[in-house]
C-alpha positions as CSV (number, residue, x, y, z in Angstrom):
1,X,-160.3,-140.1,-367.5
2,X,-158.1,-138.8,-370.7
3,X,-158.7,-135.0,-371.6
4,X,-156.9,-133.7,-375.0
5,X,-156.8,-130.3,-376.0
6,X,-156.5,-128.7,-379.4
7,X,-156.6,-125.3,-380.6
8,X,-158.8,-124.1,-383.1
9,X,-158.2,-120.5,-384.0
10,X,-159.0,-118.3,-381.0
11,X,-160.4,-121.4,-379.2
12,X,-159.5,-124.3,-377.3
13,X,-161.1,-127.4,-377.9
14,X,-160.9,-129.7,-374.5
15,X,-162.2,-133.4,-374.9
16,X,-163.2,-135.3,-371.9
17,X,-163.0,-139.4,-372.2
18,X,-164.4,-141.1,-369.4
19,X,-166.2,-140.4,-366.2
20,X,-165.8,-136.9,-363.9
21,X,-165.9,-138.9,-360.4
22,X,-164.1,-139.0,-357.1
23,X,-160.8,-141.0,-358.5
24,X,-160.8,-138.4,-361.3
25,X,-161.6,-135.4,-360.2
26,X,-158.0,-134.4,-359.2
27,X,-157.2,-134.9,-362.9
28,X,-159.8,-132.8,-364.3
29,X,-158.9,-130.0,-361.7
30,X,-155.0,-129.9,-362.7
31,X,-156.2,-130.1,-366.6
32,X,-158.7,-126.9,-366.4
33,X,-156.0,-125.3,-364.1
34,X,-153.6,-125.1,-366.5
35,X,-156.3,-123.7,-369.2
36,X,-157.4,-121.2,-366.1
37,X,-153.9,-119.9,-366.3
38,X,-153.1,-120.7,-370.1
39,X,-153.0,-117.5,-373.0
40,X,-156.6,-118.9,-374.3
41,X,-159.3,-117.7,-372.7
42,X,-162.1,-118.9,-375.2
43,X,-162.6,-123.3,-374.3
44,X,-165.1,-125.6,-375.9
45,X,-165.3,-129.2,-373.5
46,X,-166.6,-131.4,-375.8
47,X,-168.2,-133.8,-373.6
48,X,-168.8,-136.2,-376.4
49,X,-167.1,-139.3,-374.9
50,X,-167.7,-138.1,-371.1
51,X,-170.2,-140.9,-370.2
52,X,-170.4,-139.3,-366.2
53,X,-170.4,-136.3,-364.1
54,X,-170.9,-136.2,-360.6
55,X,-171.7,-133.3,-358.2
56,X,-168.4,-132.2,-357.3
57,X,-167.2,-132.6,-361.5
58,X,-170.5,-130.0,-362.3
59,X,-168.6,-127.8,-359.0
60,X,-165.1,-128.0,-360.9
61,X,-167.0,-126.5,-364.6
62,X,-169.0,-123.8,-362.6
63,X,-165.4,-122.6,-360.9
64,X,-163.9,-123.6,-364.4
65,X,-166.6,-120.5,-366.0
66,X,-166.4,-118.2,-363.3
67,X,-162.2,-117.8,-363.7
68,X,-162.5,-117.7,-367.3
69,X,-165.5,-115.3,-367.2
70,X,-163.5,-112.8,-364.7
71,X,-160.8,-113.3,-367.4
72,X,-163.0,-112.2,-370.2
73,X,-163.1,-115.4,-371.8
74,X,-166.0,-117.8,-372.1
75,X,-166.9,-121.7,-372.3
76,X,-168.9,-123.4,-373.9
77,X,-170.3,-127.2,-373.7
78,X,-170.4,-129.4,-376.9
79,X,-171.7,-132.9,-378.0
80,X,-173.6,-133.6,-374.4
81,X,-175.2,-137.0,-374.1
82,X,-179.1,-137.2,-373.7
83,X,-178.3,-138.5,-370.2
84,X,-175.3,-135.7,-369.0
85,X,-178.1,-132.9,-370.8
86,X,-180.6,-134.3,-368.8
87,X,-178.6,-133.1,-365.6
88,X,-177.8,-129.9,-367.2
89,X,-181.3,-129.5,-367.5
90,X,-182.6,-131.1,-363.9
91,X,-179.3,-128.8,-362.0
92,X,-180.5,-125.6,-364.4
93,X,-176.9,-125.5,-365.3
94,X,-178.1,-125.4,-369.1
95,X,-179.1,-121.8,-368.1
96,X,-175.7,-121.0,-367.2
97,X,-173.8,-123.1,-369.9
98,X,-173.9,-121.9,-373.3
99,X,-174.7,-125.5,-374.7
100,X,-174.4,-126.6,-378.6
101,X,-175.1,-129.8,-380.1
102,X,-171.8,-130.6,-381.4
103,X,-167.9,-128.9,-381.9
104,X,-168.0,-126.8,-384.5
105,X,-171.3,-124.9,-383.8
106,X,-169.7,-123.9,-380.5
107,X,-166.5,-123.0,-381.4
108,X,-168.1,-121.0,-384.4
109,X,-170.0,-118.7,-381.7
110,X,-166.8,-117.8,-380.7
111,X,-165.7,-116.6,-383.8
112,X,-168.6,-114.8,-385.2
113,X,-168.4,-112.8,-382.0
């Protein structure tokens, strides 16, 4: 699992490479941690190269959205694979995740707010 982060005006862009299992989990946790607590409240996970999310990964974004939400901020989900939007879809979790087909439409919702 490799996550980057970039910023992009207001916004954090987080890239996830990989798979969101059970030997990665404890990665992804101390990652969106430190954006929990970080100065930018507005994140983008581009999930463009995740290839895998399993039930506990979906737990970490849900507690990932409510800290940021109670923090005024928002996140949004970018570049989802037919399979991982599938899940979204299956888990109703697109109904919760603001969800845009690629980077710069959902970093641009951000900024036209």
């Amino acid at each position: 699992m490799e996550i980057t982060t970039r910023d992009c005006n207001d916004v954090k862009v987080v890239s996830f490479k990989g798979r969101i299992v059970y030997d990665t989990e404890e990665i992804v946790k101390r990652e969106t941690e430190k954006l929990v607590k970080g100065p930018v409240k507005n994140l983008v996970f581009n999930f463009g190269e995740l290839t895998y999310i399993n039930s506990s990964g979906l737990g970490l974004l849900i507690n990932v959205l409510k800290q940021i939400r109670a923090a005024k901020g928002d996140v949004k989900l970018s570049n989802l694979r037919p399979e991982l939007m599938e899940l979204f879809k299956i888990t109703s979790l697109n109904s919760v995740f603001d969800i845009s087909p690629d980077e710069e439409t959902a970093v641009n919702k951000f900024i036209k707010k």
